[in-house]
Backbone as numpy.savetxt, mean C-alpha at the origin, in Angstrom:
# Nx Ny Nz CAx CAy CAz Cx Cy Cz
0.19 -4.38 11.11 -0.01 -4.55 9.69 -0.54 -3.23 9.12
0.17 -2.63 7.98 -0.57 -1.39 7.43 -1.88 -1.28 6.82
-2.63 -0.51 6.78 -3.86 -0.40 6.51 -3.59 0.90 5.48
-4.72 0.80 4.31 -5.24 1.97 3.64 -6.95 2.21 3.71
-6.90 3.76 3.74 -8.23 4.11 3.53 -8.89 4.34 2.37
-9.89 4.46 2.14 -11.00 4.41 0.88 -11.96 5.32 0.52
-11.95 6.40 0.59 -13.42 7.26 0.54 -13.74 6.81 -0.54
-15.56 6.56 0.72 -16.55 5.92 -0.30 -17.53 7.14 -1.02
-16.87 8.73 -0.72 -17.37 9.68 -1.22 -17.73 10.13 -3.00
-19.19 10.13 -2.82 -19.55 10.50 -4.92 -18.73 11.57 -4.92
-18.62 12.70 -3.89 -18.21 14.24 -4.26 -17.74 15.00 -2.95
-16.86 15.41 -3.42 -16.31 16.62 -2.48 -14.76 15.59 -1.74
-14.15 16.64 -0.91 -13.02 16.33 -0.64 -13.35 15.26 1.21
-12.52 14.72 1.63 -12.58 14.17 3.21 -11.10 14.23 3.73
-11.62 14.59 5.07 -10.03 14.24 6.13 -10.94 13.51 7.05
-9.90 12.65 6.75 -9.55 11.90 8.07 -8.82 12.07 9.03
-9.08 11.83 10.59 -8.13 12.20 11.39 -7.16 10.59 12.26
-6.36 11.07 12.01 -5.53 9.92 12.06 -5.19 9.98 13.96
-4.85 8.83 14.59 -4.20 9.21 15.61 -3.50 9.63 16.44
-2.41 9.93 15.50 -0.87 10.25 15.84 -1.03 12.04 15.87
-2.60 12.30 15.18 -2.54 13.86 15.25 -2.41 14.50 13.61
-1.86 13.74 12.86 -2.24 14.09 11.29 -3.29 13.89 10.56
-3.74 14.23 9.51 -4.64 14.26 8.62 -4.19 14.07 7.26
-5.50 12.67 6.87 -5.27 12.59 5.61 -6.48 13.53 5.06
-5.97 13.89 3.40 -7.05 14.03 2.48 -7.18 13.17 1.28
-8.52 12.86 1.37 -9.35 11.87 0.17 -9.99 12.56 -0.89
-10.13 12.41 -2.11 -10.73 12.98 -2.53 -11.99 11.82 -3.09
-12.85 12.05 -3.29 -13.67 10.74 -3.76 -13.48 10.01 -4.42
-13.81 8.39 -3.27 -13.24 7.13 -4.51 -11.40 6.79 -4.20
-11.03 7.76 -3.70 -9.51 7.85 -3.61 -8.84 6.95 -2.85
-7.84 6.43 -2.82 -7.25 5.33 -1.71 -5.98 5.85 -1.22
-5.97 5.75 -0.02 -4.77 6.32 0.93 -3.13 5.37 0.58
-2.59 6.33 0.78 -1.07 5.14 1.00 -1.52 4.50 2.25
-0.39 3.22 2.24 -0.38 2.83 3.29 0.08 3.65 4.88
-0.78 2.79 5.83 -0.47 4.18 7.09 -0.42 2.57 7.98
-0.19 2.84 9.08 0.05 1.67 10.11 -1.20 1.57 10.86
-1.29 0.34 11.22 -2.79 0.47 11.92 -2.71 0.99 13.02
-1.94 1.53 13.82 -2.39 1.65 15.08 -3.07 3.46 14.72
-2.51 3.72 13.99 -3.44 5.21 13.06 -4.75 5.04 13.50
-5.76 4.04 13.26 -6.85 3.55 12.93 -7.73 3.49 14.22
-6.98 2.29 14.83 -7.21 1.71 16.33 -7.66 2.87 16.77
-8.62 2.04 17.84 -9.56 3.09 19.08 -9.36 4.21 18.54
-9.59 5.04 17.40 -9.94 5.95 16.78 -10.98 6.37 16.58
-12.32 7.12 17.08 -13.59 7.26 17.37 -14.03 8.14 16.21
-13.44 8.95 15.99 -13.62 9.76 14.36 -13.12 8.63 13.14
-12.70 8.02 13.00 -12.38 6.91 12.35 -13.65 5.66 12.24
-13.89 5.30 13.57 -14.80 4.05 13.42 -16.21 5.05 13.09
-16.37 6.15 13.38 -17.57 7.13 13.11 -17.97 7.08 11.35
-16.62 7.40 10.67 -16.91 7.47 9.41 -17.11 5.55 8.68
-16.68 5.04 9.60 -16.79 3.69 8.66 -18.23 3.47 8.73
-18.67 3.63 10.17 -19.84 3.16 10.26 -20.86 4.10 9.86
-20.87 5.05 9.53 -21.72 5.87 8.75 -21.37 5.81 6.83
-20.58 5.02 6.93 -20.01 4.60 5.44 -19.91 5.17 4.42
-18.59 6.11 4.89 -18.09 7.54 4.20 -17.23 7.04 3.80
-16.03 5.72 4.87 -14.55 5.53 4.17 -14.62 4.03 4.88
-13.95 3.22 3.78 -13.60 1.82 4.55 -12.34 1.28 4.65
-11.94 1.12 5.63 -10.18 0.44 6.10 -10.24 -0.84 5.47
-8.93 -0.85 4.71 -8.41 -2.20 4.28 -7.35 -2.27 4.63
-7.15 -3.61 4.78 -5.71 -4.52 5.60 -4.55 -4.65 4.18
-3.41 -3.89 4.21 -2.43 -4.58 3.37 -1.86 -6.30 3.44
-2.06 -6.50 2.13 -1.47 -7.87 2.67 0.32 -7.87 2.55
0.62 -8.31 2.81 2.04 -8.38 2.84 2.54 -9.95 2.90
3.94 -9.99 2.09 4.93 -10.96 1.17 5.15 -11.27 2.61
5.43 -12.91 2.48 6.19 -13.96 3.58 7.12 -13.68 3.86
7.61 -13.53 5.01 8.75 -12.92 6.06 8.28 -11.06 5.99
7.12 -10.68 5.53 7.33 -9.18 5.99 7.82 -8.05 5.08
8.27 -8.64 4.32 8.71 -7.67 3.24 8.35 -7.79 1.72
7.99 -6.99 1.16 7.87 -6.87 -0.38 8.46 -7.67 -1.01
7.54 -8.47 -1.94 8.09 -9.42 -3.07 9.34 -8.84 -3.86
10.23 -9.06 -4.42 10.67 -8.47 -5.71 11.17 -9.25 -6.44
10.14 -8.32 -7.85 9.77 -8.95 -9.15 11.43 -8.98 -10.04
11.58 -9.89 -10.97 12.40 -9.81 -12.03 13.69 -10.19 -10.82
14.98 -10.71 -11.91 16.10 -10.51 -11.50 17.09 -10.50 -12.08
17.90 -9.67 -10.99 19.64 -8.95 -12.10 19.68 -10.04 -12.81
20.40 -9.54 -13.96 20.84 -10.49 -14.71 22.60 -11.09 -14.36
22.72 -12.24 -14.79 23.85 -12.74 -14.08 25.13 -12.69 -15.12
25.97 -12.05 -14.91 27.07 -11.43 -15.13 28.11 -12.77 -15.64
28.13 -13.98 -14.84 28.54 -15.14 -15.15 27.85 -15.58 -16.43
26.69 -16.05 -16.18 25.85 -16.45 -17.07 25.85 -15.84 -18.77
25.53 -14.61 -18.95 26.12 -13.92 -20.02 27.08 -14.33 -20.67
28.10 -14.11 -20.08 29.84 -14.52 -20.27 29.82 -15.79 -21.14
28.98 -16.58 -20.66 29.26 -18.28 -21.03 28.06 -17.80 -21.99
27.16 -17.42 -21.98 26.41 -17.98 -23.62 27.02 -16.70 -24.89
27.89 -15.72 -24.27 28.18 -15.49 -25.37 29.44 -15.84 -25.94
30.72 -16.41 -25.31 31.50 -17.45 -25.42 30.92 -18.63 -26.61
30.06 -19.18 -26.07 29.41 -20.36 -26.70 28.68 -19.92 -27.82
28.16 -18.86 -28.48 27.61 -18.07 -29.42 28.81 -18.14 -30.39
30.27 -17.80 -29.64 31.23 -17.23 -30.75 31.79 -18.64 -31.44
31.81 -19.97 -30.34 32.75 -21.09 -30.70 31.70 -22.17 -31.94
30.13 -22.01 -32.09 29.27 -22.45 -33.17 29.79 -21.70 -34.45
């Protein structure tokens, strides 16, 4: 499940060091994109800053079956057709 980070920093910039060997930067207050948890996991510079409460990991929640909701929909091409048909025959 993806996770974002949080610097809980008043001032100045933070990296985090991620697992995979990259680095994020925070700037204070700032929230990370999403990153995958295993980033996180047994991460000792990671659980260092939570628990000294510089930055806090949050859990994305995520839409049923796994994937992103999506909002609104096409409009239906059929549908149209017939109410403006029925517009012209009033």
């Amino acid at each position: 499940m993806p996770v974002r980070i949080k610097s809980l920093l008043s001032s100045g910039p933070l990296w985090v060091p991620l697992t995979s060997g990259a680095t994020l930067r925070l700037s204070p207050g700032q929230l990370s994109p999403a990153v995958a948890d295993v980033e996180v996991q047994d991460n000792q510079a990671v659980d260092s800053l939570v628990g000294r409460g510089i930055i806090d990991v949050l859990t994305v929640p995520q839409a049923a079956g796994g994937r992103a909701k999506r909002t609104g929909t096409a409009p239906d091409a059929t549908n149209d057709a017939e109410t403006k048909a029925a517009s012209q025959e009033s």
